[in-house]
C-alpha positions in Angstrom: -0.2 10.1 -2.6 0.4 8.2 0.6 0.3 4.5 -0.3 -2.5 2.6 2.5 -0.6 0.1 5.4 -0.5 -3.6 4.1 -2.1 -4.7 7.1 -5.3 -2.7 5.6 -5.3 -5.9 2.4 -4.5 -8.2 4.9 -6.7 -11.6 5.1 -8.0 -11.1 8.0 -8.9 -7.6 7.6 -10.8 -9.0 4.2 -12.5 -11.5 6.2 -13.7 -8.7 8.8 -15.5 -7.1 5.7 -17.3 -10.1 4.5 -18.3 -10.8 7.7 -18.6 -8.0 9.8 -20.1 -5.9 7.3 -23.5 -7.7 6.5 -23.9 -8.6 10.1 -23.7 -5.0 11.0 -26.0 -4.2 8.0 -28.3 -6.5 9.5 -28.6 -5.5 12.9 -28.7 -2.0 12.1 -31.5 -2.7 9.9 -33.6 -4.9 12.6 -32.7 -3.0 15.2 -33.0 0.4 14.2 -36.0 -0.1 11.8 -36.9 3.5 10.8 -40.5 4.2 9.7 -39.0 4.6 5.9 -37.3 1.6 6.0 -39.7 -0.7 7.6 -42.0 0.8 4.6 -39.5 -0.1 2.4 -38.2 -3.9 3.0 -41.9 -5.3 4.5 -43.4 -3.9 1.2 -46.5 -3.7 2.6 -47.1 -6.7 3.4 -46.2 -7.8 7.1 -42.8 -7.7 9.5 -42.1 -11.3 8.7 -41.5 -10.5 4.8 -39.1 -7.5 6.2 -36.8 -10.1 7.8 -36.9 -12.5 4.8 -35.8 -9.6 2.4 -33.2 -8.2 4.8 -31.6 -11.7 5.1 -31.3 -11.4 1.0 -30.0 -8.6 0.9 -27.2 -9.3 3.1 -26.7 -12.9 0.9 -26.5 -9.9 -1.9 -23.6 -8.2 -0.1 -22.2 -10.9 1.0 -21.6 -12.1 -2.6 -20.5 -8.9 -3.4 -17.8 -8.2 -0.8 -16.2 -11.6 -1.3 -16.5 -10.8 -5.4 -14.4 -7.6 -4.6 -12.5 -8.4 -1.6 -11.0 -11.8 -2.2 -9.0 -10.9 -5.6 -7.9 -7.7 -4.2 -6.5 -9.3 -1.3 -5.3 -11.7 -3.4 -3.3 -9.3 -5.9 -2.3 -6.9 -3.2 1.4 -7.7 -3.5 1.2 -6.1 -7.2 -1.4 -3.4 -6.4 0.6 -0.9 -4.8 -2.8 0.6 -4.0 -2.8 4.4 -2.4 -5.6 5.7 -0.2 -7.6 7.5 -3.5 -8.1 4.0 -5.1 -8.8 2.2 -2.3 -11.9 4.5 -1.3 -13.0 4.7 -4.6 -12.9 0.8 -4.8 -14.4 0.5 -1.6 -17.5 3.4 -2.8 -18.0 0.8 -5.8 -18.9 -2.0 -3.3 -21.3 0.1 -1.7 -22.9 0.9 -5.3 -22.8 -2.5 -6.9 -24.4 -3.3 -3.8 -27.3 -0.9 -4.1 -28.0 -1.8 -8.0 -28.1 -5.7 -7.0 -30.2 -4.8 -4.2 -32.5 -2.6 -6.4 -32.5 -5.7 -9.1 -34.2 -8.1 -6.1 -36.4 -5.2 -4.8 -38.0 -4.8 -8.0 -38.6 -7.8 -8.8 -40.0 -8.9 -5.9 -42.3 -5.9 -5.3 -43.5 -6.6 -9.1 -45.4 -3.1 -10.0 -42.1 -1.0 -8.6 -39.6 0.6 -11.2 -35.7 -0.5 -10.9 -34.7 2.9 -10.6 -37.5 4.1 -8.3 -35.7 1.3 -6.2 -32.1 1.5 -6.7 -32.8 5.1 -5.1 -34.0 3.7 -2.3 -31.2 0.9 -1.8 -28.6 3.6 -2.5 -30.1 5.5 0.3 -29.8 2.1 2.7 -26.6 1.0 1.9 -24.9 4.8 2.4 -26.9 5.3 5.9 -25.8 1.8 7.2 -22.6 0.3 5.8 -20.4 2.9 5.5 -20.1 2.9 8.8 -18.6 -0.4 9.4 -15.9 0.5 6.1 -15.0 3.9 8.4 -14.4 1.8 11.5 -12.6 -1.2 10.6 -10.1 0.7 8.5 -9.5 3.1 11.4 -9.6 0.2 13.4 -6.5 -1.8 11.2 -4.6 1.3 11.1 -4.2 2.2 14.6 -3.8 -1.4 15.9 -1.5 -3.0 13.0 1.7 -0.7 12.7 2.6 -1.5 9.7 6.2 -2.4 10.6 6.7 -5.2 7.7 5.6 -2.8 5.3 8.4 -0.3 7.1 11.3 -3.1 7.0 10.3 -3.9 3.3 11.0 -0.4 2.0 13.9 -0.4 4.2 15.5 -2.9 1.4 17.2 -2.0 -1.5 16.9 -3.9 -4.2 19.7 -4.9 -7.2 18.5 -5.8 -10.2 21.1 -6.6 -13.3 20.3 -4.8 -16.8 17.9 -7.6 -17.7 15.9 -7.1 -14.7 16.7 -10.2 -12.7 17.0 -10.2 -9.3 20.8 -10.3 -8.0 21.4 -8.5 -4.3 19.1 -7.5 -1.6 20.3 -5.2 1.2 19.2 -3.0 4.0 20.1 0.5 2.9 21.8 1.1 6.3 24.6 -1.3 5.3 25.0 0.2 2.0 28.4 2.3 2.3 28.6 3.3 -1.7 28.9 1.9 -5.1 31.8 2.4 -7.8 31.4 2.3 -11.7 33.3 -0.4 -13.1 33.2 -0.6 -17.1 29.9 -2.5 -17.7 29.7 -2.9 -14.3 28.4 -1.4 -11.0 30.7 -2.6 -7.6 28.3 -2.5 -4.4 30.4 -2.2 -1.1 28.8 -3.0 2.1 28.6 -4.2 5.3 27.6 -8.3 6.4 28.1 -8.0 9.9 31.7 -6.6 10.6 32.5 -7.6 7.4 33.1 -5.1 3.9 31.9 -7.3 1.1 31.6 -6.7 -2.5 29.0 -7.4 -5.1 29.7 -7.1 -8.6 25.6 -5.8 -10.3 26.3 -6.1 -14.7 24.8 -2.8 -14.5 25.0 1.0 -15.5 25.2 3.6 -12.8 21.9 5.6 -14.7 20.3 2.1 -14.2 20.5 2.5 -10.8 20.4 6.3 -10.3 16.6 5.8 -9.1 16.7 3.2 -7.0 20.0 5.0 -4.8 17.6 8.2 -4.9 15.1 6.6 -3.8 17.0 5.2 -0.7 18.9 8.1 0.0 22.2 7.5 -1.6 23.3 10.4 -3.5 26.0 10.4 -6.3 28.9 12.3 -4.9 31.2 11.7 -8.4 30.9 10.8 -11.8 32.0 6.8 -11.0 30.4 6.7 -7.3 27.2 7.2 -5.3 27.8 7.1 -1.6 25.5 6.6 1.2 25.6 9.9 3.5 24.6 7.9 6.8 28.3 6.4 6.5 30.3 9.5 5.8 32.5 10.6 8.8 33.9 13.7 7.3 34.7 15.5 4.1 38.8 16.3 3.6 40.5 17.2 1.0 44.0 15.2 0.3 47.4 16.8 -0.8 46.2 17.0 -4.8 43.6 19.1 -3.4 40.7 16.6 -3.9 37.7 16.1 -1.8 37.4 13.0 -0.3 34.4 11.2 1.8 35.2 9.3 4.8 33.7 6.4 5.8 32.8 5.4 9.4 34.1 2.0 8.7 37.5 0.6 10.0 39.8 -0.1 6.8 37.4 1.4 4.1 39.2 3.6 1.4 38.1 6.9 1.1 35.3 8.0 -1.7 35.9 10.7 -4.0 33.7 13.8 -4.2 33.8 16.4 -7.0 32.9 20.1 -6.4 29.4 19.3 -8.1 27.9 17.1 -5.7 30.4 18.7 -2.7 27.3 21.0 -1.1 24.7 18.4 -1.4 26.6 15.8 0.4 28.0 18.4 2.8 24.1 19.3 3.8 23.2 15.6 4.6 26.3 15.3 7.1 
């Protein structure tokens, strides 16, 4: 499932949903004033009680929306949250919302049930605030590319067997890496410049993480990054060899097993 921009967890994008959310909720509300709801929030009693318990409820949500929205912006790094989650979480708002809501209502009406009331909140805080939720994500999305989240995935990153961070690369620069005993060798490019990392790593260790970025394993000892290979030969023993676009690189070697999957990507 399509995982949602960053920009969409962003602070500012929380802050729009503390703050633009109640202030919608309250001028919808005031504005709008439907003969339901105005029976609803005055109680009965006059308009001025209507304002006074529309300004609590939107100290309700208020309270709410920071108690969601400030830990999830605050953990977003480690959420990895797709679209599915993020509506459901967002749908919770809206409901813890209505059962707060319901809470106040009954209590201050005195002779009306919770539930008869938590109906009736459910019903108010669907037909108004789901509205703001709708526009401000469509809103994030289409003005915030999300061209950080873009460059990140762009990076490959080398951990050694005991999960530590050692070597992180664009995966355009990667040219291929060679098995080397309890090692993995990473060749690529800084600048003009071939360097070489040495990863204390297996090659299944890493056999996700190339997949992941595109770089197939074209032998046994080596996965190679197809975006670098110029051109499939075979040399004098019959053996097929990769090509590299790079001046000076030696050539990797490809057995017939991986030969038509690297030959595709070319």
């Amino acid at each position: 499932m399509t995982k949602i921009p960053a920009s969409v967890l962003s602070v500012p994008v929380m802050l729009l949903h503390i703050l633009v959310i109640p202030v919608f909720f309250l001028s919808f509300v005031l504005i709008y004033q439907s003969e339901w709801m105005v029976a609803f929030l005055n109680m009965g009693i006059d308009s001025g009680r209507m304002v006074f318990n529309v300004l609590m409820l939107m100290c309700i949500m208020i309270g709410v929306l920071c108690a969601s929205r400030i830990p999830m912006t605050a953990c977003r790094k480690y959420l990895h949250m797709t679209w599915f989650p993020y509506v459901l979480w967002s749908l919770a708002e809206v409901v813890v919302f209505a059962c707060f809501a319901a809470l106040y209502m009954a209590l201050m009406y005195g002779d009306y049930g919770y539930f008869a009331a938590l109906g009736d909140c459910m019903l108010l805080a669907v037909g108004t605030i789901t509205y703001p939720y709708i526009i401000i994500t469509a809103i994030t999305c289409a003005v915030y590319p999300n061209e950080k989240e873009a460059a990140e995935e762009d990076l490959v990153r080398f951990a050694d067997n005991t999960g530590r961070l050692k070597l992180v690369i664009a995966h355009d620069v990667l040219l291929y890496v060679e098995a080397q005993e309890n090692y993995v060798s990473i060749h690529y490019l800084e600048g003009e410049q071939q360097k070489e990392y040495s990863l204390r790593q297996s090659m299944r260790g890493i056999e996700e993480l190339m997949e992941k970025h595109g770089i197939i394993r074209c032998q046994r000892s080596y996965f190679v990054n197809p975006r670098h290979v110029k051109v499939l030969r075979r040399d004098k023993e019959g053996m097929i060899q990769a090509e590299l676009d790079v001046h000076g690189n030696k050539s990797v070697p490809v057995s017939p097993k991986y030969y038509e999957q690297l030959s595709r990507m070319l």
